[in-house]
N, CA, C and O of each residue as an XYZ file, in Angstrom:
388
protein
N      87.921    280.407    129.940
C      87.727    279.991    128.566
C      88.253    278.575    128.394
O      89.361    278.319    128.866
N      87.617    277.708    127.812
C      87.782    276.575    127.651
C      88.882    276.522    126.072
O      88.905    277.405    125.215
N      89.667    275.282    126.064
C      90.692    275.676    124.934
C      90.477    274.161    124.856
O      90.801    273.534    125.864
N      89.959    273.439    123.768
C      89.807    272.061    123.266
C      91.397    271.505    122.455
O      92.225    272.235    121.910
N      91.427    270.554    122.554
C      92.826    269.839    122.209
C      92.441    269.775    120.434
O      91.362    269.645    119.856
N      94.035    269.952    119.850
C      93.648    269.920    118.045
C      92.958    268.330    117.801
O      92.362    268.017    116.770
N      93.148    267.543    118.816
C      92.559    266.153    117.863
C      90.600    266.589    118.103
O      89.740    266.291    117.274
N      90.379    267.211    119.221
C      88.716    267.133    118.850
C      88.399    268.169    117.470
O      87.351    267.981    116.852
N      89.425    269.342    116.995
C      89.154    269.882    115.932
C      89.501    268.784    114.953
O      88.537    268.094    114.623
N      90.515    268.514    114.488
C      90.424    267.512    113.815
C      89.239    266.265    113.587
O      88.972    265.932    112.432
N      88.786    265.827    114.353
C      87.706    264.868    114.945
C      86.584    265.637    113.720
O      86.081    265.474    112.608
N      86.648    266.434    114.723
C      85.278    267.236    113.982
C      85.132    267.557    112.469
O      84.082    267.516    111.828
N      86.626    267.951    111.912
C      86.695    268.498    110.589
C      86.332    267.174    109.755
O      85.655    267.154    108.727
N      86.899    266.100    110.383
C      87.151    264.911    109.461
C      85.298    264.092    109.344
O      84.985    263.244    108.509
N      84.629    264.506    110.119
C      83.255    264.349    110.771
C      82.343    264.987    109.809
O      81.350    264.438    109.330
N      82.694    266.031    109.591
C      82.274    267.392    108.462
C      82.232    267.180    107.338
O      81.250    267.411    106.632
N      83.793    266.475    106.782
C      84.175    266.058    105.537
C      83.052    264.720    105.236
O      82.191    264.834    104.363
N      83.158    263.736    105.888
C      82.390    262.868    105.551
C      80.888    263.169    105.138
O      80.300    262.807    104.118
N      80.337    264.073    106.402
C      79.149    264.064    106.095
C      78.386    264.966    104.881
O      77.238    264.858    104.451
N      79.608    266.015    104.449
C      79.904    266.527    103.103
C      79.905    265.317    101.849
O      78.928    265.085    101.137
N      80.650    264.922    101.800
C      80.285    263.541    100.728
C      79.009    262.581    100.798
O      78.264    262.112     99.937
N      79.070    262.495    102.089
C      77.422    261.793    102.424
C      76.436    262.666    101.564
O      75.869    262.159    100.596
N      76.240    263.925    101.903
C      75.591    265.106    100.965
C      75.518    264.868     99.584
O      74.549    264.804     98.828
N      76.899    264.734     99.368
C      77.012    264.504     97.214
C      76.327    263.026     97.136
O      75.415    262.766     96.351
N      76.782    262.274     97.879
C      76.242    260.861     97.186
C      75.074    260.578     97.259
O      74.615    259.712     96.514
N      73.987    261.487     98.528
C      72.819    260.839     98.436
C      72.101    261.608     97.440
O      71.017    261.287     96.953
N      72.743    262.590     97.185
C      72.290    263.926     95.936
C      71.508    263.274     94.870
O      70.396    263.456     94.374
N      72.853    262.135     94.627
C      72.404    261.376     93.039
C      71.822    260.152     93.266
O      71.939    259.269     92.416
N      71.050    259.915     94.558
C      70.423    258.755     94.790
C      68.757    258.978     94.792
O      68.469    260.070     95.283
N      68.050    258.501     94.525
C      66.533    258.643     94.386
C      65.858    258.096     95.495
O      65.732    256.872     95.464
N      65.151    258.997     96.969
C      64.792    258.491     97.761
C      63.155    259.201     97.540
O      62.507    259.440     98.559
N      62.602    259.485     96.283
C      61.219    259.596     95.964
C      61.288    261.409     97.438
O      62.193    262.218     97.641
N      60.491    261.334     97.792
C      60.007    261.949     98.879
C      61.126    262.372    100.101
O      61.223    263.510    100.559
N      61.834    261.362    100.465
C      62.877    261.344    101.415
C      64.240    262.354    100.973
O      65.124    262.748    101.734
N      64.130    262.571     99.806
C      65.441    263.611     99.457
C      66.062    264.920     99.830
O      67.173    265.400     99.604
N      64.607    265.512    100.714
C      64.694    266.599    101.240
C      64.666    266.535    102.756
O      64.886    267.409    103.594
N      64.341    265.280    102.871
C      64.493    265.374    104.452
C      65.707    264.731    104.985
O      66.125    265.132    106.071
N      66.365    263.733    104.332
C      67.584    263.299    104.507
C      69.001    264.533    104.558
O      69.993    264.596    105.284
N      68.404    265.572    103.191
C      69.521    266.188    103.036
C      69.385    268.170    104.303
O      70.168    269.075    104.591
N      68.100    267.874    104.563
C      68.320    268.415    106.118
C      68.559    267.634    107.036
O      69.202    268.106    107.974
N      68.149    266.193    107.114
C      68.875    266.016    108.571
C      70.481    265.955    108.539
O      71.144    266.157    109.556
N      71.046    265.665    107.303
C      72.372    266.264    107.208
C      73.110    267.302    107.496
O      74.121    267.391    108.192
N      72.332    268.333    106.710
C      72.765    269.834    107.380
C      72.450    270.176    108.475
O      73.202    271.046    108.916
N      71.400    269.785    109.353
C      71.220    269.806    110.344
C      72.477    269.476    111.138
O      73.090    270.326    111.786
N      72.827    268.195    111.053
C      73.925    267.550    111.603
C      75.551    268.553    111.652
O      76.391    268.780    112.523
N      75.428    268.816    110.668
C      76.744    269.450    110.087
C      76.833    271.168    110.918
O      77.896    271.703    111.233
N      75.507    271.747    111.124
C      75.408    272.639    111.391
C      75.499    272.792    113.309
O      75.961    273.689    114.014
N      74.926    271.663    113.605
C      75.239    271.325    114.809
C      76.715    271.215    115.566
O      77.072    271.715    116.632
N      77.292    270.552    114.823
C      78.827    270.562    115.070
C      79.353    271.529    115.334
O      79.878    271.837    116.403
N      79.222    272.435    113.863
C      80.152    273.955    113.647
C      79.699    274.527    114.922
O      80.382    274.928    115.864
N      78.358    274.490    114.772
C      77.812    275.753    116.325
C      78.467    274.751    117.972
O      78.750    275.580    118.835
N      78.653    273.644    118.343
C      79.072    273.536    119.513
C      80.628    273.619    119.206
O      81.256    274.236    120.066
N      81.405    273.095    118.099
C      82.696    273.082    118.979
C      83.140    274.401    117.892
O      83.550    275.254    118.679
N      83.269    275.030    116.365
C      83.760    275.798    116.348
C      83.648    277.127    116.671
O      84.611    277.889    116.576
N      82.250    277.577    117.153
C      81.695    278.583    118.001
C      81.898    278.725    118.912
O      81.892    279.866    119.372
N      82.197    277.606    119.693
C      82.428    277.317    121.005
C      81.346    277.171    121.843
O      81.591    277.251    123.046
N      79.742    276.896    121.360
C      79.045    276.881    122.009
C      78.467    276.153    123.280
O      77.548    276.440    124.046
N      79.527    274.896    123.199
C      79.368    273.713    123.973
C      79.597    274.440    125.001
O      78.713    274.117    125.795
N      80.453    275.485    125.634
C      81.024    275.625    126.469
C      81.189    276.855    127.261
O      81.894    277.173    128.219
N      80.082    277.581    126.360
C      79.571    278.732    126.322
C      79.035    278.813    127.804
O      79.234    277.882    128.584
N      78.356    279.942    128.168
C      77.764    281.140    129.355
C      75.843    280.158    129.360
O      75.722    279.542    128.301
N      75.321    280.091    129.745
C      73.649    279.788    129.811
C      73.060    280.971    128.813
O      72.260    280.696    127.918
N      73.506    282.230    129.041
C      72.405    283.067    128.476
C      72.961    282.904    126.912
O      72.119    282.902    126.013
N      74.421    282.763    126.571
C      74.415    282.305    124.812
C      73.908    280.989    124.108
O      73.701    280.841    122.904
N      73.715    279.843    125.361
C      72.979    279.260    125.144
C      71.185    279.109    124.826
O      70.550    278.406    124.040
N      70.819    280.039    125.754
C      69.362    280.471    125.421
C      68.930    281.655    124.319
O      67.875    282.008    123.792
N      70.314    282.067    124.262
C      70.339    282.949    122.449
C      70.233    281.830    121.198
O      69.557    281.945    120.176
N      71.066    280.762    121.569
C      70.577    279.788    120.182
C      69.443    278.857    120.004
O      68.883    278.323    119.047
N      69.325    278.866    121.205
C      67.952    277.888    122.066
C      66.941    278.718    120.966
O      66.325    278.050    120.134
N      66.821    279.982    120.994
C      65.590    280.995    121.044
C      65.863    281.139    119.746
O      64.789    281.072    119.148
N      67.215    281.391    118.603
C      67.156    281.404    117.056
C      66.354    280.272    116.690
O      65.283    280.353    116.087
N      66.902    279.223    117.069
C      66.403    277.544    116.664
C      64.861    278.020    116.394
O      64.429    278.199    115.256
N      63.862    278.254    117.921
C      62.862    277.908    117.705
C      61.965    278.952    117.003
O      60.747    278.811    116.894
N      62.822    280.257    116.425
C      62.352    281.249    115.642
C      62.323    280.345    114.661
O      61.270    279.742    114.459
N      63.244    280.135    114.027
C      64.004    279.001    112.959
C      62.534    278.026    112.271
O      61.957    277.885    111.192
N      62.409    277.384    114.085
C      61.262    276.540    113.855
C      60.170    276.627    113.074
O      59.856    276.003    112.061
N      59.404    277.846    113.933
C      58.464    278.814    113.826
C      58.143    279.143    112.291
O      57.068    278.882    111.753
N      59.077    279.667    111.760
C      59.161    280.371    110.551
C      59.504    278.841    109.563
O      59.458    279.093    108.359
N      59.690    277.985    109.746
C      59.374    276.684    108.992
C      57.735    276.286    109.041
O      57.164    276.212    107.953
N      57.255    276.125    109.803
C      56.302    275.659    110.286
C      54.750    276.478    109.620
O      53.648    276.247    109.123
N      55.677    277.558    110.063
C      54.296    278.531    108.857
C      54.800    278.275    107.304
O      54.078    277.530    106.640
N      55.452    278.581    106.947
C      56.047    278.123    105.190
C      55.066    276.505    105.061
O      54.079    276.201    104.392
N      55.852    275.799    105.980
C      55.240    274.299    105.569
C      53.315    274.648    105.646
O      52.666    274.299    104.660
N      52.835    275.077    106.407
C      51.404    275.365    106.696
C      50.690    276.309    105.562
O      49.465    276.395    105.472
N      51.544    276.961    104.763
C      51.216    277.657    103.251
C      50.982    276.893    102.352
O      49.964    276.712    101.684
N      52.765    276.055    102.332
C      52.593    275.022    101.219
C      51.714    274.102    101.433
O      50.788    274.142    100.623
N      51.613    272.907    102.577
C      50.495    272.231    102.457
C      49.269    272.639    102.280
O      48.604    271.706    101.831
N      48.399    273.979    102.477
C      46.792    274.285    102.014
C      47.078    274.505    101.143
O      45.972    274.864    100.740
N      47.982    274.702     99.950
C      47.956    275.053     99.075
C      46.954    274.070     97.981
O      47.055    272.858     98.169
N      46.095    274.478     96.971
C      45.228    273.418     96.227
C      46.329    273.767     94.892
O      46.306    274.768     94.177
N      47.143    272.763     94.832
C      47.946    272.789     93.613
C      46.893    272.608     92.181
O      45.779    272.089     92.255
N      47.414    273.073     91.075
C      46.149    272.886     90.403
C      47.526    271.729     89.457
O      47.117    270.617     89.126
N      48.467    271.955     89.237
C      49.363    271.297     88.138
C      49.851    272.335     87.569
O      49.804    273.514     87.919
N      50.323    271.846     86.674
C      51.319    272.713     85.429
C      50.393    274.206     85.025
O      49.175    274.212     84.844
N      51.088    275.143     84.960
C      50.264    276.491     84.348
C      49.180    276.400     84.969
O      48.902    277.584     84.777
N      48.317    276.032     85.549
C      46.991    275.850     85.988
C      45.975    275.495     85.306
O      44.866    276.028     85.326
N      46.402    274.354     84.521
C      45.541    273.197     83.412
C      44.526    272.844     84.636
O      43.620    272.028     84.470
């Protein structure tokens, strides 16, 4: 078992925190279109972290690695159809004026 030194937890928490405020501030910023993709590649980011060092995944076995490998691209998957709903969708507008 691998046992990481408190400054890479630290590292990380303080890494977390920031990109937590990064979160609030771009919240109230107007990037038209970009607002939703900024504030996943954030969580993305954030979520990445937690899963290698406080999971311990960095350092993990191959086959728990190909367990998250294989959520991810369920993950994917199940985005990919949602997005493929919403885009055919023929929006009509409000109430369906």
């Amino acid at each position: 078992m691998h046992v990481s030194p408190l400054r890479v937890y630290l590292l990380i928490f303080s890494a977390l925190m920031v990109l937590t405020l990064t979160t609030v501030l771009v919240a109230f910023q107007h990037l038209g279109p970009l607002n939703d993709l900024v504030a996943l590649g954030i969580a993305g980011t954030k979520m990445t972290l937690v899963v290698l060092y406080f999971m311990h995944a960095k350092y993990s076995t191959r086959l728990t690695k190909l367990v998250l490998a294989s959520g991810l691209a369920w993950l994917l998957i199940l985005f990919a159809f949602t997005l493929s709903d919403y885009v055919s969708r023929g929006w009509l507008g409000v109430a369906g004026k």
